[in-house]
C-alpha positions as CSV (number, residue, x, y, z in Angstrom):
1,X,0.0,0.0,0.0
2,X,1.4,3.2,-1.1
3,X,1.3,6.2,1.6
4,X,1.6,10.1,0.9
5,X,3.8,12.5,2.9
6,X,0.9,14.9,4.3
7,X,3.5,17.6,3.6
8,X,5.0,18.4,0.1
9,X,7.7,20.3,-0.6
10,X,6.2,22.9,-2.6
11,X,3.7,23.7,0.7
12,X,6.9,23.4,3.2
13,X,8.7,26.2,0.4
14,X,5.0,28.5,0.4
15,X,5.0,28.5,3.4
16,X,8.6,29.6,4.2
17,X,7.7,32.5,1.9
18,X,11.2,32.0,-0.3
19,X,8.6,32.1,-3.7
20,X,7.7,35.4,-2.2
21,X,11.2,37.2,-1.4
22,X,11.4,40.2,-3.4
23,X,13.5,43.5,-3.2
24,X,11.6,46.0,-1.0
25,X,11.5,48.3,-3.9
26,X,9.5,45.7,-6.0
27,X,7.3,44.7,-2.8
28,X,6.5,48.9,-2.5
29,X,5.8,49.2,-6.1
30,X,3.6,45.8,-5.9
31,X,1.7,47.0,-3.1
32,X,1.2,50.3,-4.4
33,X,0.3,48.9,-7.7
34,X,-2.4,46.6,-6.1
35,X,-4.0,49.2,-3.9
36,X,-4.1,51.9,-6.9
37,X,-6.1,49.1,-8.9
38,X,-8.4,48.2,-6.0
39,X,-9.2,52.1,-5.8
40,X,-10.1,51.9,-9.3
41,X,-12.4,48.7,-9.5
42,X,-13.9,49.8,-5.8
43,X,-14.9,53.4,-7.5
44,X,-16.1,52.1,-11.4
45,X,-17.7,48.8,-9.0
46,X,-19.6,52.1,-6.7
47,X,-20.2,54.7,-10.4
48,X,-22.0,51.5,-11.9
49,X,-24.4,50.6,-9.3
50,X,-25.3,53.9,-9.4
51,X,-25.8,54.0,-13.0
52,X,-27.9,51.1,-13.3
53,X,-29.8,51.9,-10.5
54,X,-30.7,55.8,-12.4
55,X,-31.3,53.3,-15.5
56,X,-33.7,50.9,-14.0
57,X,-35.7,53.9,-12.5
58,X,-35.5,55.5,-15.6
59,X,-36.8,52.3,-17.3
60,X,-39.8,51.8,-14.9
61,X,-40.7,55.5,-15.3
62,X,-41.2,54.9,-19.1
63,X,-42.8,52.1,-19.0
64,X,-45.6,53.5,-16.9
65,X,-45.8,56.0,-19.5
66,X,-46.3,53.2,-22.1
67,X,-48.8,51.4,-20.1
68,X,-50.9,54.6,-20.0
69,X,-51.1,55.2,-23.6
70,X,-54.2,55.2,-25.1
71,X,-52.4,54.8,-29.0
72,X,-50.0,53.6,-30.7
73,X,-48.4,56.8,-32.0
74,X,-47.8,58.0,-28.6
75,X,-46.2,54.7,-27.5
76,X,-44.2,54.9,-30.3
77,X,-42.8,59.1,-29.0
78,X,-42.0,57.3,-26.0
79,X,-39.9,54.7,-27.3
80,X,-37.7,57.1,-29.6
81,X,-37.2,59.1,-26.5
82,X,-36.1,56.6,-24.2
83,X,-34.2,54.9,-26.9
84,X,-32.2,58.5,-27.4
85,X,-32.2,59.0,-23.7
86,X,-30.4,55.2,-22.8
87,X,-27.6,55.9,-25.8
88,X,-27.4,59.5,-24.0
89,X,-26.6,57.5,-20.5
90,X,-24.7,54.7,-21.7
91,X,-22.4,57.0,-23.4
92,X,-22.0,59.5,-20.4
93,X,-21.1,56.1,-18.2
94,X,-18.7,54.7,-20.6
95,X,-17.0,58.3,-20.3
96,X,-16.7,58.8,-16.2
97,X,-15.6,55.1,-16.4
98,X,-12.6,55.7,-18.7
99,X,-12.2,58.5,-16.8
100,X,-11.2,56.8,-13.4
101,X,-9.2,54.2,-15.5
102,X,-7.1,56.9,-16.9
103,X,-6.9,58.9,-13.6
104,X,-5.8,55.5,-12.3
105,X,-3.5,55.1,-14.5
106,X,-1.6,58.4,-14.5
107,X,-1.1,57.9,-11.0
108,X,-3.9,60.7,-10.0
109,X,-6.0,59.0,-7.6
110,X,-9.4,59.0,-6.8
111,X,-11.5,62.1,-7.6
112,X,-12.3,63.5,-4.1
């Protein structure tokens, strides 16, 4: 019967953190590197709930509009509009969020 070690040596060298053992320059840079990303994804994460949550109110608004039309021309105002309106949006979001990547990545932060 053939019996395992319960301890490799790639776990005994992880945990000894010897795969980990970088120049404190490159650990500095790493950790700044992480934490300027995080900031990033945390802020577009926050700038797109917001943004579908405008959209979905936006959405049930017009649609209560739609339900109480009484013809089809007036349905059909209400469409164009919101169709205009959600390419109006969409763009406006796709522009703050390349604007936090960019800040991000010229090193300026979040926008206070």
């Amino acid at each position: 019967m053939a019996t395992m070690s319960k301890n490799s040596g790639t776990s005994d060298t992880l945990r000894s953190g010897a795969v980990f053992a970088v120049s404190d320059d490159r650990a500095r840079a790493l950790a700044n590197a992480t934490e300027t990303w995080l900031a990033a994804a945390t802020e577009c994460q926050r700038e797109m709930m917001s943004f579908v949550s405008m959209r979905l109110e936006k959405d049930a608004e017009t649609t209560r509009e739609m339900v109480g039309c009484k013809n089809l021309a007036d349905v059909t105002a209400i469409q164009s509009r919101w169709m205009e309106e959600t390419l109006r949006d969409y763009n406006s979001e796709m522009g703050k969020l390349m604007t936090i990547y960019t800040r991000s990545l010229n090193g300026e932060g979040r926008a206070r």
